[in-house]
C-alpha positions in Angstrom: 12.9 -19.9 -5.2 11.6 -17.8 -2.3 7.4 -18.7 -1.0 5.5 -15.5 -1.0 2.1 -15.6 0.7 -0.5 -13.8 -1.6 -3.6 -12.3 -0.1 -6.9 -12.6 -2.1 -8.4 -9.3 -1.3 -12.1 -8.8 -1.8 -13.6 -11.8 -3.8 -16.1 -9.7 -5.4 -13.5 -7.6 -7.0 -10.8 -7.9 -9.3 -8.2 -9.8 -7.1 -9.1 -13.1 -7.7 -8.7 -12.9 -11.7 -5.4 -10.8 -11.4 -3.9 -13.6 -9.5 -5.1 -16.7 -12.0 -3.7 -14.8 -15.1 -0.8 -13.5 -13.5 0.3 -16.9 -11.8 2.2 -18.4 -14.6 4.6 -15.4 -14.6 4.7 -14.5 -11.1 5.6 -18.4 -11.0 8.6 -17.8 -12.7 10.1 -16.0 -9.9 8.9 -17.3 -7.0 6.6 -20.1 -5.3 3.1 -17.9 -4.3 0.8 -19.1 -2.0 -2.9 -18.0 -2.3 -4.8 -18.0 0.8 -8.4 -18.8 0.2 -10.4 -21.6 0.8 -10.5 -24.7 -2.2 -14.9 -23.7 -3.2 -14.3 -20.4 -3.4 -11.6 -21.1 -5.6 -13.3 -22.9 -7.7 -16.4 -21.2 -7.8 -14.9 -17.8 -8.5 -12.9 -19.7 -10.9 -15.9 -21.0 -12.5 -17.5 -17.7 -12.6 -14.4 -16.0 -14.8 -14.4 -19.0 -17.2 -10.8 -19.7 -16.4 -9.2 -23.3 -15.2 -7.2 -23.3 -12.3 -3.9 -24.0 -13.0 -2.1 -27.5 -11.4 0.5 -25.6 -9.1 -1.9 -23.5 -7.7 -1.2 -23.6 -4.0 -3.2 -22.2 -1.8 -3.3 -22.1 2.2 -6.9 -22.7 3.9 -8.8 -20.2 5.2 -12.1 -18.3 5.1 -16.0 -19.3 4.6 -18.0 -20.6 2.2 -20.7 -17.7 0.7 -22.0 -16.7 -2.4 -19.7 -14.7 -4.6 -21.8 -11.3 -5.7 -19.4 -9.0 -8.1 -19.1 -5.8 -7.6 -21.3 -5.5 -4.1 -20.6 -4.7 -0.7 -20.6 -7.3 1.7 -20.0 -8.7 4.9 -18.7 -12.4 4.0 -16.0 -10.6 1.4 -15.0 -8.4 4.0 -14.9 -11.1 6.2 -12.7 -13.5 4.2 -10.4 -10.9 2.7 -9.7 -10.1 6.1 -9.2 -13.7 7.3 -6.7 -14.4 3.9 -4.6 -11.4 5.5 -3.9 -12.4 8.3 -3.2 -16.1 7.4 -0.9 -14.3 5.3 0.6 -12.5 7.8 0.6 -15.8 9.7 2.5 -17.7 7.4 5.3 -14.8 7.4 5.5 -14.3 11.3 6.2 -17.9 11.5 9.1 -17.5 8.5 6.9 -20.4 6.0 7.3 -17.2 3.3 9.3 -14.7 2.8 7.2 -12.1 2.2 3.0 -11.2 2.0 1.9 -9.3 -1.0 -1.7 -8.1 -0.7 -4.5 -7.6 -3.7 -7.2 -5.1 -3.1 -9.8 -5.0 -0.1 -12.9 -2.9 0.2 -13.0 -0.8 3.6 -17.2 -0.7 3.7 -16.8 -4.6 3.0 -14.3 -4.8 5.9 -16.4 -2.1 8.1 -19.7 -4.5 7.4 -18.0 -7.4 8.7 -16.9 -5.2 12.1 -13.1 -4.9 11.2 -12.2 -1.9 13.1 -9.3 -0.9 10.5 -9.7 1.4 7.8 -6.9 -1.0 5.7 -3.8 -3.3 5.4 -1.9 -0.8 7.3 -3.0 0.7 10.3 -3.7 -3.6 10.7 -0.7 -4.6 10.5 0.5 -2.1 13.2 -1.5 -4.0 15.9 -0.8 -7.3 14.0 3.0 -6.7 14.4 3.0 -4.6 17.7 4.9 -1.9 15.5 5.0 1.2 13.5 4.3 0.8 9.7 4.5 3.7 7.4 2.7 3.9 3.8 4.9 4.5 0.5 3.6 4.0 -2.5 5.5 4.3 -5.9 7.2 2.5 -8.9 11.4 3.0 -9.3 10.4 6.5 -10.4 9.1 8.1 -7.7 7.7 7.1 -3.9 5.6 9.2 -1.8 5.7 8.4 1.9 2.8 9.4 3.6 2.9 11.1 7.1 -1.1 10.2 7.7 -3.2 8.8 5.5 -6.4 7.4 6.1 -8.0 10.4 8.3 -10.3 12.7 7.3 -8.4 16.0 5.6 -9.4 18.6 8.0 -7.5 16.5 10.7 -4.3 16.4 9.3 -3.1 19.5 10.2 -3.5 19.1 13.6 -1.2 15.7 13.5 1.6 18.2 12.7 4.0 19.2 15.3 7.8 19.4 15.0 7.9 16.2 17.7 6.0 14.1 15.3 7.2 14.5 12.1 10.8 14.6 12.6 10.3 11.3 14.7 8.6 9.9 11.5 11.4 11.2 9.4 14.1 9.9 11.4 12.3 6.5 11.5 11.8 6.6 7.5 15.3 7.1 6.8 16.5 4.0 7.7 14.6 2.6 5.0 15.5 4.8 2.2 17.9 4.5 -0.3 18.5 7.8 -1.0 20.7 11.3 0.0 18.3 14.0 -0.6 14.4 13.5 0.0 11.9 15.9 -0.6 9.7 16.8 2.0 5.8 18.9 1.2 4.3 21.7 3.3 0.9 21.8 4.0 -0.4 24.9 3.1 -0.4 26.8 -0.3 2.6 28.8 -1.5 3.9 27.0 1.8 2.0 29.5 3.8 3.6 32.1 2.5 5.6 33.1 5.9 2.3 32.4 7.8 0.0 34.8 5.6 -1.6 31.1 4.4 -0.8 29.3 7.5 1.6 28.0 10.0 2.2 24.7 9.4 5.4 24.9 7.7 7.3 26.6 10.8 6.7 22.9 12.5 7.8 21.2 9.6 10.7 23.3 9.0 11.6 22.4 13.1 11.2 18.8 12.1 13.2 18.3 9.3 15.7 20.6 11.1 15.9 18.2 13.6 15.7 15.2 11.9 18.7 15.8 9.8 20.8 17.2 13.3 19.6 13.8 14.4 20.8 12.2 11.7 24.2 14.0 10.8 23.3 14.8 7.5 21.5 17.1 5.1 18.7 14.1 4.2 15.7 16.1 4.4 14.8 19.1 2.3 12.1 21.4 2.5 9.0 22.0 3.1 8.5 22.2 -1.1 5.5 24.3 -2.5 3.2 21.8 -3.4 2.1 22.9 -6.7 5.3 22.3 -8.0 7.1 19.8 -6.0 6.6 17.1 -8.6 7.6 19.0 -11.4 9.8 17.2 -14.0 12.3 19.2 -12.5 11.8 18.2 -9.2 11.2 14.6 -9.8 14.7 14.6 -11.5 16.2 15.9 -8.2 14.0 13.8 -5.5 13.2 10.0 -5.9 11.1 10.3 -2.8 8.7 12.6 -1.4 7.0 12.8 2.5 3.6 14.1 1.7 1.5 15.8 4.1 -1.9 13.9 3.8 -3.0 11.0 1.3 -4.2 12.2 -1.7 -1.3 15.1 -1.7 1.0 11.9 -3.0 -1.6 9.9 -4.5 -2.7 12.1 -7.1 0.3 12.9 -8.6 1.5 9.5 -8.1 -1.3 7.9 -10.1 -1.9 10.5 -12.5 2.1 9.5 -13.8 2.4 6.2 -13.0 -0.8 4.4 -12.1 0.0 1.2 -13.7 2.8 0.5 -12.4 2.7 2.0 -9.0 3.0 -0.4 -5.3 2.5 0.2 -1.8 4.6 -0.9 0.4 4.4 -1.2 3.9 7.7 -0.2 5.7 7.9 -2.0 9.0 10.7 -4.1 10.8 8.8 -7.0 10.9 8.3 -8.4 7.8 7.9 -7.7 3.9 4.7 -6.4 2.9 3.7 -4.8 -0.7 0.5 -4.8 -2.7 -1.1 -3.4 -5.5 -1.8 0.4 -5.6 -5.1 -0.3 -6.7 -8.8 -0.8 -5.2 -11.2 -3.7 -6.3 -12.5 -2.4 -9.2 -16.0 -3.5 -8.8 -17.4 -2.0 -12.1 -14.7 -4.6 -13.8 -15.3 -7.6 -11.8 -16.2 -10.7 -13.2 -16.7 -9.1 -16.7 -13.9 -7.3 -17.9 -11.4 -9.4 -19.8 -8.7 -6.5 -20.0 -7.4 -6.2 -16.1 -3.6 -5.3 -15.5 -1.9 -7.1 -14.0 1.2 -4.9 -13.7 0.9 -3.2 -10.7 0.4 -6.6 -8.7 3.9 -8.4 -10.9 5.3 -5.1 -9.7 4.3 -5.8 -6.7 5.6 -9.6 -6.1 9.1 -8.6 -7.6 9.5 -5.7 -4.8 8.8 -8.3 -2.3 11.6 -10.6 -3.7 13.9 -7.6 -3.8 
């Protein structure tokens, strides 16, 4: 069976308890290794009231602190961070073959000075290359064109150059003919009465599909509508403007179940489409664990 190297997250979350009472199914299909350090194993272990299983391999890494559920902190952000990127160490160097990630906290990671807002925009400078954001289940995928900026900056990201280089550098990874593409703007703009976005992206998927000899890309969609049952029958995938233009349909339909996924040449990256749950941590004994064996089996695939 394939290794996959599995990244804590933020220890004063939920990621640590999602990957002890997942581990003797995910163990089924493949041979996971946990980076995090043997204490804080044990002591968030301990903390859960659960045993750590025998075959629970883990790789090194991180320091030793006080566990505080549910809070903000420095050392979490500090040691998620470090359980990344041993991650993505053990991948680079081919001793897995794949990273799946369970969730961080950005203030935790912007308290311990991590100048990344998450596992993404990281593992472009980690990898010295572009890595797009989809997110989905077999249902439905959004691909975002940005996604952790501010809202009132996204429009200004989109020029005809940009996207339809982003669109041709998608494709590749895409198994799919036709894939929907959002405007921006209400109604689309309505021919500029709304806005003018949608000329730009109507040059760029032009061009992108001139590029690429083919009809892939289709739109700009209203979007109010563009994930209509309708739609969603049509379109597997969706290129969505801004963040929460895919996330909030996404999760409204399928939050349990959901992934990201980090497309990159590099190497295999998913995770759970989830955050750390804080108000759960430690003291909820009903966490899914879906989204994260979702997750694992993407990776394999």
């Amino acid at each position: 069976m394939k290794k996959i190297a599995i990244s804590i997250g933020d220890i004063n979350g939920i990621g640590l308890q999602i990957a002890l009472e997942a581990h003797k199914e995910i163990t089924k299909i493949c041979k996971p290794v946990y980076c995090i350090n043997r204490t804080m194993l044990e002591w968030g272990s301990a903390m859960l009231g659960v045993d750590v299983p025998e075959d629970f391999k883990i790789k090194e890494c991180g320091e030793v602190f006080d566990i505080k559920p549910g809070v903000n902190t420095k050392e979490a952000g500090e040691l998620s961070y470090d359980s990344f990127i041993t991650a993505i160490a053990l991948a680079k160097s081919e001793k897995v073959s794949a990273v799946v990630t369970l969730p961080i906290n950005k203030n935790s990671w912007d308290l311990a000075g991590i100048k990344y807002k998450g596992h993404t925009d990281a593992l472009a400078d980690l990898l010295e290359c572009e890595t797009t954001m989809m997110l989905g289940c077999d249902e439905m995928y959004v691909v975002l064109f940005t996604h952790h900026i501010p809202l009132r900056d996204v429009s200004e990201q989109i020029s005809a150059k940009k996207l339809s280089k982003f669109l041709i550098k998608t494709s590749k990874y895409l198994d799919s003919k036709k894939v929907a593409v959002l405007a921006l703007n209400p109604h689309a703009g309505d021919n500029g009465v709304i806005g003018n976005d949608e000329e730009e992206i109507k040059k760029a998927i032009k061009k992108a599909n001139s590029r690429l000899k083919k009809d892939m890309f289709q739109g700009p969609l209203v979007p109010d509508v563009a994930f209509s049952k309708q739609s969603r029958k049509k379109y597997k995938y969706f290129v969505c403007m801004y963040h929460d233009q895919g996330l909030i349909p996404l999760k409204a339909l399928y939050f349990d179940e959901s992934i990201n996924v980090t497309l990159n040449d590099e190497i295999i990256r998913t995770s759970v489409d989830h955050g750390t749950a804080f108000d759960k941590a430690y003291k909820d004994k009903k966490i899914s664990t879906k989204s994260y064996i979702n997750a694992v089996k993407k990776a394999l695939e």
